[in-house]
N, C-alpha and C positions, 0 to 999 in steps of 0.2 A: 363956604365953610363957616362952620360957627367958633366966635371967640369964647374962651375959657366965659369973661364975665357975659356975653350975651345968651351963655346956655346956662350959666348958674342964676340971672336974671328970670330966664323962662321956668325954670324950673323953681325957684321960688313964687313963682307966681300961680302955679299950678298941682305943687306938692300937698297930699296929706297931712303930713307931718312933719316935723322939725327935720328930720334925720333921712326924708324921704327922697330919695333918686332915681327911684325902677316903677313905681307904681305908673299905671296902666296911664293914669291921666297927665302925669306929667313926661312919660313916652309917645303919648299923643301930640302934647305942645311942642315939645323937639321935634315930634317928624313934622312937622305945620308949619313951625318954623323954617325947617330944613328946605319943604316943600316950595315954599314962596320966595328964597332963596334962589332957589334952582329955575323956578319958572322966572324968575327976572332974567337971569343967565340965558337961559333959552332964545328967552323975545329978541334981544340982541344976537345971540348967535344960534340963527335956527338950525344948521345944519350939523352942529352939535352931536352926536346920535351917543357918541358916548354917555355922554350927560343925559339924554331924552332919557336910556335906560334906566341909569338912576332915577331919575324921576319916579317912572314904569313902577319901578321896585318898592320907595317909597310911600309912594302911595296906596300900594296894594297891601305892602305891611302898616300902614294906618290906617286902612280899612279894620284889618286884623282885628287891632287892637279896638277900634270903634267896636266890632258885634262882640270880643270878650265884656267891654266896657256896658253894652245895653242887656250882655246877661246876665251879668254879675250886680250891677248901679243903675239901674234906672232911670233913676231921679239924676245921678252925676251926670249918667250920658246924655241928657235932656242938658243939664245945665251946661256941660263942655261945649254940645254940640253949636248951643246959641252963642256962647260969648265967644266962638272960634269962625260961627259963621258958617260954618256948612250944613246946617239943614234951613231948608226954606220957611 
């Protein structure tokens, strides 16, 4: 689970704008964040399955949000995608 300051950290890191909390890229870095989070949880307790699901679910909704992101920004979802590390 993410703390108050390690999600307003990511999300300044990743915001448009001053004021910015919902935009595309910075719902990206929270579920990324979220994501690696949860895969550490996992490695340690594999049997987990509640959790697995979550995962399952997160990730599918940061897929989402990636093909909104490469139709709408092109250029962002090129740049998110390198400084986040998932495309090869």
């Amino acid at each position: 689970m993410l703390t108050k300051r390690v999600k307003s950290q990511v999300i300044k890191k990743f915001q448009v704008h001053d004021a910015d909390t919902g935009s595309a890229k910075s719902q990206i870095g929270l579920l990324s964040r979220r994501i690696d989070e949860l895969a550490l949880h996992l490695k340690k307790h594999a049997k987990d399955l509640h959790s697995r699901r979550g995962l399952i679910g997160l990730v599918a909704d940061r897929r989402k949000h990636l093909k909104y992101l490469e139709k709408t920004d092109k250029k962002g979802y090129v740049a998110l995608t390198k400084e986040l590390g998932l495309k090869k």
